[in-house]
C-alpha positions as CSV (number, residue, x, y, z in Angstrom):
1,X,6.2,3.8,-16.3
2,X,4.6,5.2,-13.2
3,X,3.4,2.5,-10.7
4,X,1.0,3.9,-7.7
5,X,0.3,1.4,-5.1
6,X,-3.1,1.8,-2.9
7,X,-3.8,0.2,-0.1
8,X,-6.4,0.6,3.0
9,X,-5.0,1.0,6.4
10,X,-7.2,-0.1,9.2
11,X,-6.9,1.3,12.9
12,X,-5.6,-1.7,15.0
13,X,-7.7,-2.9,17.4
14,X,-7.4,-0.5,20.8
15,X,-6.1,2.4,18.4
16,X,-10.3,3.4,18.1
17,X,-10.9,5.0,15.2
18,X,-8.6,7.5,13.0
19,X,-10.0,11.6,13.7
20,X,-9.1,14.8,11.4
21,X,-10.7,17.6,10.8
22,X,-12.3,18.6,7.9
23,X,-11.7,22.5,6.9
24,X,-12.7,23.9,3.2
25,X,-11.1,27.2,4.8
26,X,-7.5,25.6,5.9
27,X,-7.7,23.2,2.6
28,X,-3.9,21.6,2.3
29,X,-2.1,21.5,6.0
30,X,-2.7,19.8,8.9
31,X,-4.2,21.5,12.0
32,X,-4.0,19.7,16.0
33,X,-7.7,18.6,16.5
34,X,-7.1,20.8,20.0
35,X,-6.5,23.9,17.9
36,X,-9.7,23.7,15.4
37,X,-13.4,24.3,15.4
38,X,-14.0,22.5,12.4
39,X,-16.2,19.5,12.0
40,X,-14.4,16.7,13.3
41,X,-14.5,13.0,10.9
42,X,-13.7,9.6,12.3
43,X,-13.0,6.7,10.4
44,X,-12.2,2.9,11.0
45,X,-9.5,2.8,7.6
46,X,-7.4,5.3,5.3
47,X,-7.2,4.7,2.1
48,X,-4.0,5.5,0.3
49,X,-2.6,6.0,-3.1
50,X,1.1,6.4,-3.6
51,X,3.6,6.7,-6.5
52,X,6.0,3.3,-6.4
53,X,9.3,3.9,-8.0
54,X,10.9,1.4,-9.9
55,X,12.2,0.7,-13.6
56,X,10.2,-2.7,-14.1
57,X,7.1,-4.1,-12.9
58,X,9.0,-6.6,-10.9
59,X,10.9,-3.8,-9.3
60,X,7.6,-1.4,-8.7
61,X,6.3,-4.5,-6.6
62,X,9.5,-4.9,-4.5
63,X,9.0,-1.5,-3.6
64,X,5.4,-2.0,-3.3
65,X,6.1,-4.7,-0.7
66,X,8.3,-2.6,1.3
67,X,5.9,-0.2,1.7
68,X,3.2,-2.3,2.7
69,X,5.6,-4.3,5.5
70,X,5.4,-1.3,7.3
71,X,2.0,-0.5,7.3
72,X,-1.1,-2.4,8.3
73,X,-2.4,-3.1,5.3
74,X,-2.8,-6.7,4.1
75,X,-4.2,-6.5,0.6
76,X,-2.9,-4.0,-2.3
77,X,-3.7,-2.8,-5.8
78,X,-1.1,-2.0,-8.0
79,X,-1.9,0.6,-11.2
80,X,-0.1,1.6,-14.4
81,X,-0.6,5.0,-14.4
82,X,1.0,7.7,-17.0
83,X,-1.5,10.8,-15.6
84,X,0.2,10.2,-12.7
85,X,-3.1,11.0,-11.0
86,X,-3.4,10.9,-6.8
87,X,-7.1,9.8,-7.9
88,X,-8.5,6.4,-6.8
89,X,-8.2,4.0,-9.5
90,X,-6.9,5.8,-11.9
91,X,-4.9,4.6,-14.7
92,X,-4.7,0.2,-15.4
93,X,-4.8,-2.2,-12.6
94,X,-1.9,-4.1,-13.5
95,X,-1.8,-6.5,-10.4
96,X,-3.3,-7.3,-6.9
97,X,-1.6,-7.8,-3.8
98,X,-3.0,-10.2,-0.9
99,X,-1.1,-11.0,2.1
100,X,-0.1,-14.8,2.7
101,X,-0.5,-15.0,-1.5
102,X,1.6,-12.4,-2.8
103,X,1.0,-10.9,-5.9
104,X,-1.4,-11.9,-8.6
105,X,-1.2,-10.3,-12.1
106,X,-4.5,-9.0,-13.7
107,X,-4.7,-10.3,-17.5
108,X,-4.6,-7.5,-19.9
């Protein structure tokens, strides 16, 4: 199965908000916001969707859990995803991650 884990990250509080700029002429690489003219985007959270490894569901969310003790996130979704799509929300949510609760399995 492919397992792909998203998650919000939030800029902690004193870290002000996340900035990158937005280029559709430099489309796929990072540029030093000192070096660019382009429109400059700032944002209080990142949302991220990443492929989890792991043979099982029970393994996918061990991984899952790793990854988000070291981030700041502190609630997670967890999809079933053969596409294997970077797109948000694609594929079956299989279960939801909260912080304090652990995870909770969505009914099929």
């Amino acid at each position: 199965m492919s397992y792909f884990l998203e998650y919000v990250i939030p800029a902690g509080q004193g870290d002000g908000d996340y900035e990158f700029p937005v280029s559709e002429e430099h489309r796929g690489y990072t540029v030093p916001l000192t070096e660019v003219d382009a429109e400059v985007v700032q944002t209080d959270r990142l949302p991220v969707r990443t492929e989890v490894f792991g043979a099982s569901l029970d393994e996918a969310k061990t991984a899952a859990e790793e990854i988000l003790s070291n981030s700041k996130a502190s609630q997670a979704s967890l999809y079933d995803d053969p596409t294997e799509s970077m797109q948000t929300g694609a594929g079956t949510l299989i279960a939801s991650y909260a912080q304090g609760s652990g995870w909770q399995e969505q009914t099929r």
